[in-house]
Backbone as CSV, one residue per row, in Angstrom:
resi,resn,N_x,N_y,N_z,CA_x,CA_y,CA_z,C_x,C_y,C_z
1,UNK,0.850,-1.168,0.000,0.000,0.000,0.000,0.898,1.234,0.000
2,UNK,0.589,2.034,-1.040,1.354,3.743,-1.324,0.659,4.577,0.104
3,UNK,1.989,5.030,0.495,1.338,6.268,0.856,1.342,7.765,0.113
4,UNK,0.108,8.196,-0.026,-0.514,9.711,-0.517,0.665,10.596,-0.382
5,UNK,1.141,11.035,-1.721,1.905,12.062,-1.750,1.605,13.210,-0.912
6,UNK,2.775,13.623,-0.801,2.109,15.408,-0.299,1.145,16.161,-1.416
7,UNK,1.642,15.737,-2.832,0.631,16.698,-3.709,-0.581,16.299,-3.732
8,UNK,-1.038,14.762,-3.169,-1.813,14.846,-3.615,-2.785,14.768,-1.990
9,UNK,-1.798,14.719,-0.949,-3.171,15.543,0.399,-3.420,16.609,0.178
10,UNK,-2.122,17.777,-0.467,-2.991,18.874,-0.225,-3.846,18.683,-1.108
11,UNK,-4.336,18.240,-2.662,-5.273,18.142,-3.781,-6.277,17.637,-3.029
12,UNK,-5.872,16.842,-2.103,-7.653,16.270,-1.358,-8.002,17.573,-0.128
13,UNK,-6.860,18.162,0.025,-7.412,19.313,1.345,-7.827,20.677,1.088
14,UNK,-7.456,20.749,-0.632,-7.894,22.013,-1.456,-9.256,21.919,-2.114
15,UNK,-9.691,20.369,-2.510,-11.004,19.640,-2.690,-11.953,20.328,-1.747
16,UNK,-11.629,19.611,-0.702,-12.325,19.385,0.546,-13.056,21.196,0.737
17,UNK,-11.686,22.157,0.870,-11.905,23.130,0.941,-13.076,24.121,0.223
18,UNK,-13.125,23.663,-1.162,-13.865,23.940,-1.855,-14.882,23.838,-1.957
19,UNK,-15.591,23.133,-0.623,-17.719,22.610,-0.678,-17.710,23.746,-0.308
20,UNK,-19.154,23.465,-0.470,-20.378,24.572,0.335,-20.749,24.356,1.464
21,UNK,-21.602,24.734,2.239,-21.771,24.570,3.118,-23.149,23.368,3.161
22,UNK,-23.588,23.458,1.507,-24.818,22.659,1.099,-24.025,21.618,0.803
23,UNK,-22.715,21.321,0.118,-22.214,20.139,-0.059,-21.530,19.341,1.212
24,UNK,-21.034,20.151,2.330,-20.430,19.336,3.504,-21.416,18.886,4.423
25,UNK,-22.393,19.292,4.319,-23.609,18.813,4.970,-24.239,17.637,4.574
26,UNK,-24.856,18.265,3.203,-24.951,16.556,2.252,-24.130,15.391,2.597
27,UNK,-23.097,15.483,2.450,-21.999,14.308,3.270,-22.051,14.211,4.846
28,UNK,-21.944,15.073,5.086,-22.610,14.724,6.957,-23.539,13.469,7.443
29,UNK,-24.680,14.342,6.446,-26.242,13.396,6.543,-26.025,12.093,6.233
30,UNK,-25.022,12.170,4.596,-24.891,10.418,3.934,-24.142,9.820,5.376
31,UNK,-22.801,10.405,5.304,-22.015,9.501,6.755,-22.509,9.024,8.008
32,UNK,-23.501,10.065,8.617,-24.594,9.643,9.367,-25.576,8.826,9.464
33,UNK,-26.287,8.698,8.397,-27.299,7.789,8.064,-26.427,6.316,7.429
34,UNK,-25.082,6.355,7.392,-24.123,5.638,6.861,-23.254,5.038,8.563
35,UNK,-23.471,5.345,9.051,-23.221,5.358,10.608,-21.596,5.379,10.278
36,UNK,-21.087,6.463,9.657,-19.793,6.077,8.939,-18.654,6.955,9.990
37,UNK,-18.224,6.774,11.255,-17.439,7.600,12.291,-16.336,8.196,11.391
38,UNK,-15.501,7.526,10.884,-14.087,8.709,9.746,-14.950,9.427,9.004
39,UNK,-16.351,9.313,7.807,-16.339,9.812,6.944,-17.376,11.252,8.565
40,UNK,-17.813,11.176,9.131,-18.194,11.908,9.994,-17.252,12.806,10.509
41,UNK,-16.417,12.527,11.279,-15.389,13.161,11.934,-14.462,14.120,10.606
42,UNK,-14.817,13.418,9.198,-13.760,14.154,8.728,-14.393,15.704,8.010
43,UNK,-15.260,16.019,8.513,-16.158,17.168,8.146,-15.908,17.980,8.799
44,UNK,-15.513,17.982,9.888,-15.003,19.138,11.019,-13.447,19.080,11.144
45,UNK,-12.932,20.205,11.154,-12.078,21.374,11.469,-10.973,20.545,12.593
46,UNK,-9.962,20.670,12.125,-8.798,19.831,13.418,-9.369,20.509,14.524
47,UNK,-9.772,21.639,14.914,-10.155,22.648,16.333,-11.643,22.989,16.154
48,UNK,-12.587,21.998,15.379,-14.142,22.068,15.646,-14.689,22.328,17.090
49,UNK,-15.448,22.468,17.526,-16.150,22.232,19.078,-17.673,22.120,18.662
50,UNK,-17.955,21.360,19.344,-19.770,21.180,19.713,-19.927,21.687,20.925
51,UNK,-21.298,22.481,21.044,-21.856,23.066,22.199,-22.832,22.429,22.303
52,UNK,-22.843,21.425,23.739,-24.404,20.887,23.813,-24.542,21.730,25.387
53,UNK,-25.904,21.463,25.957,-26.110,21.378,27.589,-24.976,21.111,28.256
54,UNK,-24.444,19.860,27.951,-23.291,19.515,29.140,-22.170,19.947,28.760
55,UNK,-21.587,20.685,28.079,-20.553,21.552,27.957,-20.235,21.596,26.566
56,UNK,-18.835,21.891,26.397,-18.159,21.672,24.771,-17.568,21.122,24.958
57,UNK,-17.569,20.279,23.333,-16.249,19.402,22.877,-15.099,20.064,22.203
58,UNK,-14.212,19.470,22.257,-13.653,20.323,21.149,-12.110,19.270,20.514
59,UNK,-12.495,19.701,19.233,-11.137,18.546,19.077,-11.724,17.379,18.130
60,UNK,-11.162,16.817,17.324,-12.101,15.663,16.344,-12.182,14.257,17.658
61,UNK,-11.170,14.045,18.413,-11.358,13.180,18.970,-12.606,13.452,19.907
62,UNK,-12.689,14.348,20.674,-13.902,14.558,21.423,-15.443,14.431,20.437
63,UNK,-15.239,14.750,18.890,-16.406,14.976,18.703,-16.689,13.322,18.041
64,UNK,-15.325,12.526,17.726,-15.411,11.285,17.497,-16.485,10.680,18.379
65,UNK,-16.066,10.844,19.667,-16.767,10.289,20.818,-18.422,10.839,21.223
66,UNK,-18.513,12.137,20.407,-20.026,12.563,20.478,-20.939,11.241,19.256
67,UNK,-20.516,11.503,18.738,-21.002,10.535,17.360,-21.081,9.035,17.455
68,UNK,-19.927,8.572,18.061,-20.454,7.232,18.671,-21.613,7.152,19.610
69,UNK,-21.457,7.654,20.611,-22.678,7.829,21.540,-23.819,7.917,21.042
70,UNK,-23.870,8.813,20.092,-25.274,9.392,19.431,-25.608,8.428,18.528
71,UNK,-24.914,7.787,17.691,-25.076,6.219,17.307,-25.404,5.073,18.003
72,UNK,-24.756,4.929,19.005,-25.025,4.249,19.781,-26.317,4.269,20.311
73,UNK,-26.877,5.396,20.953,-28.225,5.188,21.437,-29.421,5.708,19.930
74,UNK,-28.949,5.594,19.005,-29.972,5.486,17.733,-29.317,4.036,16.501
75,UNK,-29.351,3.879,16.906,-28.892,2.801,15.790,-29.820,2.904,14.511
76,UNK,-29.526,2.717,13.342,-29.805,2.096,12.106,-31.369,3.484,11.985
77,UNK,-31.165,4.470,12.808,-32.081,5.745,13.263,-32.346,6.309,11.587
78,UNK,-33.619,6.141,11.364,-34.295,6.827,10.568,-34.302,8.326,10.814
79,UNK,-33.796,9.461,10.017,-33.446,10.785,10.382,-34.536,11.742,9.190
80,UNK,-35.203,12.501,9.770,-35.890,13.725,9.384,-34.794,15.057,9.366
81,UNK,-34.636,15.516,8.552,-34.227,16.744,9.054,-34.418,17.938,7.850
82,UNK,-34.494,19.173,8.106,-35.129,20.065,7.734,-34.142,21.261,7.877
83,UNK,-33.213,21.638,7.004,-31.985,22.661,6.810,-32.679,23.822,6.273
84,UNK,-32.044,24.967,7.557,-32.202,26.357,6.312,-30.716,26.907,6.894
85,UNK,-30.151,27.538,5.383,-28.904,27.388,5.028,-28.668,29.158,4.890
86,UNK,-28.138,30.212,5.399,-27.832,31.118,4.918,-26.486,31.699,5.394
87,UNK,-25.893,31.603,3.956,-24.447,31.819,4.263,-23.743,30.475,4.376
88,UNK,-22.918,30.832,5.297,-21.809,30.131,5.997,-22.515,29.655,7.298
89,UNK,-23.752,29.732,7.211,-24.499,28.927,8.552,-25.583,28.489,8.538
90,UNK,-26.062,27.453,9.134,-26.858,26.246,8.551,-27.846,25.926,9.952
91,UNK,-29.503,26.346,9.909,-30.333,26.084,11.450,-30.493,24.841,10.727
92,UNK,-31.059,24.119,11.620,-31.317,22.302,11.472,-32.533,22.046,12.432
93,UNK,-33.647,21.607,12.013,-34.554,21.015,12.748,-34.326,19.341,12.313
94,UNK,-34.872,18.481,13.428,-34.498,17.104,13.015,-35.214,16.451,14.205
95,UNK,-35.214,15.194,13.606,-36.234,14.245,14.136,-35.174,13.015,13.582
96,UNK,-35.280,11.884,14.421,-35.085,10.419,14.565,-35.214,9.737,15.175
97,UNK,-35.421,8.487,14.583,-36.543,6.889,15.023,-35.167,5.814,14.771
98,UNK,-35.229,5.019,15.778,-34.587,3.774,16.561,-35.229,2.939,16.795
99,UNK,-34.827,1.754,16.664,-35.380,0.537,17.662,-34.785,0.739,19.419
100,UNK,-33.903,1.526,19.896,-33.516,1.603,21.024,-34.462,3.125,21.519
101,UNK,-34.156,4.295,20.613,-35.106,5.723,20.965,-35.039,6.618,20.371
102,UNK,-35.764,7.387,20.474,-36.090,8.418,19.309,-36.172,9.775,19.761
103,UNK,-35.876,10.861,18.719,-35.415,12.213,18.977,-36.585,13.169,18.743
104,UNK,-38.009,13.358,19.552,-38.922,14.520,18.602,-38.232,15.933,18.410
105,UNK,-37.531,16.168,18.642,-37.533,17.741,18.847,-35.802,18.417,18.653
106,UNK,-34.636,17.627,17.706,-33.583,17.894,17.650,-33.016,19.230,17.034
107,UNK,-32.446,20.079,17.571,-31.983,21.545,16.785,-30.850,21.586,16.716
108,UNK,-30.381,21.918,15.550,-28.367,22.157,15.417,-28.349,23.442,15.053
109,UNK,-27.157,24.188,14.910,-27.070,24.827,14.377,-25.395,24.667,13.874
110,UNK,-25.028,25.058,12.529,-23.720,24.585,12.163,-22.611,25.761,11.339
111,UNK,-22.149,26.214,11.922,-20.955,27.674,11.517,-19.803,26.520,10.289
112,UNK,-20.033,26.797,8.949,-19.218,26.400,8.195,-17.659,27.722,7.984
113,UNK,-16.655,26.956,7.654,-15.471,27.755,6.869,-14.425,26.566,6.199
114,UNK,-13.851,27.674,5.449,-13.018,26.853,4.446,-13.100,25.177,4.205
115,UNK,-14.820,25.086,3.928,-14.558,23.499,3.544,-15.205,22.385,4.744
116,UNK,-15.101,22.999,5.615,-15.573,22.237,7.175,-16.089,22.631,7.717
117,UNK,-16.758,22.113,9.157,-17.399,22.270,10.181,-17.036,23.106,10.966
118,UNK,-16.828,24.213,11.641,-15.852,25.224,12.321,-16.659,24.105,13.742
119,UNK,-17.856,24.985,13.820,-18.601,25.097,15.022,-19.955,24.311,15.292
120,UNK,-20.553,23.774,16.054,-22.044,23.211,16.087,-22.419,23.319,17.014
121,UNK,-23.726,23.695,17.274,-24.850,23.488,18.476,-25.287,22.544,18.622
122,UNK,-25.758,21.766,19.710,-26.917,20.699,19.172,-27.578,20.855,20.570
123,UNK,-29.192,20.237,20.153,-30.116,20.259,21.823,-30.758,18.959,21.206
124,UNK,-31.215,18.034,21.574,-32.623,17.579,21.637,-32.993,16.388,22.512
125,UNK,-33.928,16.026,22.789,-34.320,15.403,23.669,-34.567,13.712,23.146
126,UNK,-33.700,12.972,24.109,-33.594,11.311,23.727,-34.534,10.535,24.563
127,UNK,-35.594,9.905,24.106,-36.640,9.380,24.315,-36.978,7.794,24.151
128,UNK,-36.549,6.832,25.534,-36.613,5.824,24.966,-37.783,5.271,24.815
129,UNK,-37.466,3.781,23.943,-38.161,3.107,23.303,-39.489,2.182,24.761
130,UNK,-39.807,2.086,24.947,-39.990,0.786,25.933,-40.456,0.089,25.396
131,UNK,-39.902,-1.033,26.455,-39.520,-3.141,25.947,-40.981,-3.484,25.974
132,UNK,-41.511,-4.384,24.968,-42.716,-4.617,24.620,-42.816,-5.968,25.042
């Protein structure tokens, strides 16, 4: 196995650079609904942070570990979500269904730059399933 020239990381980091804020999202959603943790993590910013209730993350490894979790308690989670996009910043209403629990009422909000995720909000309320 080659390893990736230098010309051609930066060609994938000048790529990368080049979405929208409508195209890094689009890939968000696929990786998500793809339960895909690298293609997830690689959307945000070496110095991203998430702001939830219980504090900030910050760092891809910290937000690695948001995303498992949030996988974890949605598995194979059927996702609603509802983007309005202006600018370089993106509100998010969202909804998702689990066999473990489900989200009525999820809000993000997402600060794009050069290509990535700078910044994110997230709130919503995790609602389990009960055993039948």
């Amino acid at each position: 196995m080659t390893q990736p020239t230098s010309t051609s990381a930066q060609a994938g980091a000048t790529e990368l650079a080049q979405r929208t804020p409508e195209q890094i999202f689009a890939h968000h959603a696929q990786a998500l609904g793809a339960e895909d943790l690298d293609a997830i993590v690689m959307d945000y910013a070496e110095d991203a942070c998430i702001l939830t209730a219980s504090g900030v993350l910050r760092g891809k490894a910290a937000i690695r570990d948001f995303f498992a979790k949030a996988l974890e308690q949605l598995p194979q989670a059927r996702w609603d979500v509802q983007p309005i996009f202006a600018d370089d910043i993106l509100f998010l209403r969202w909804t998702a269904d689990s066999s473990r629990n489900s989200v009525p009422d999820g809000v993000d909000t997402f600060v794009f730059r050069d290509g990535l995720i700078r910044a994110q909000t997230v709130h919503f309320s995790l609602v389990p399933k009960t055993e039948q």
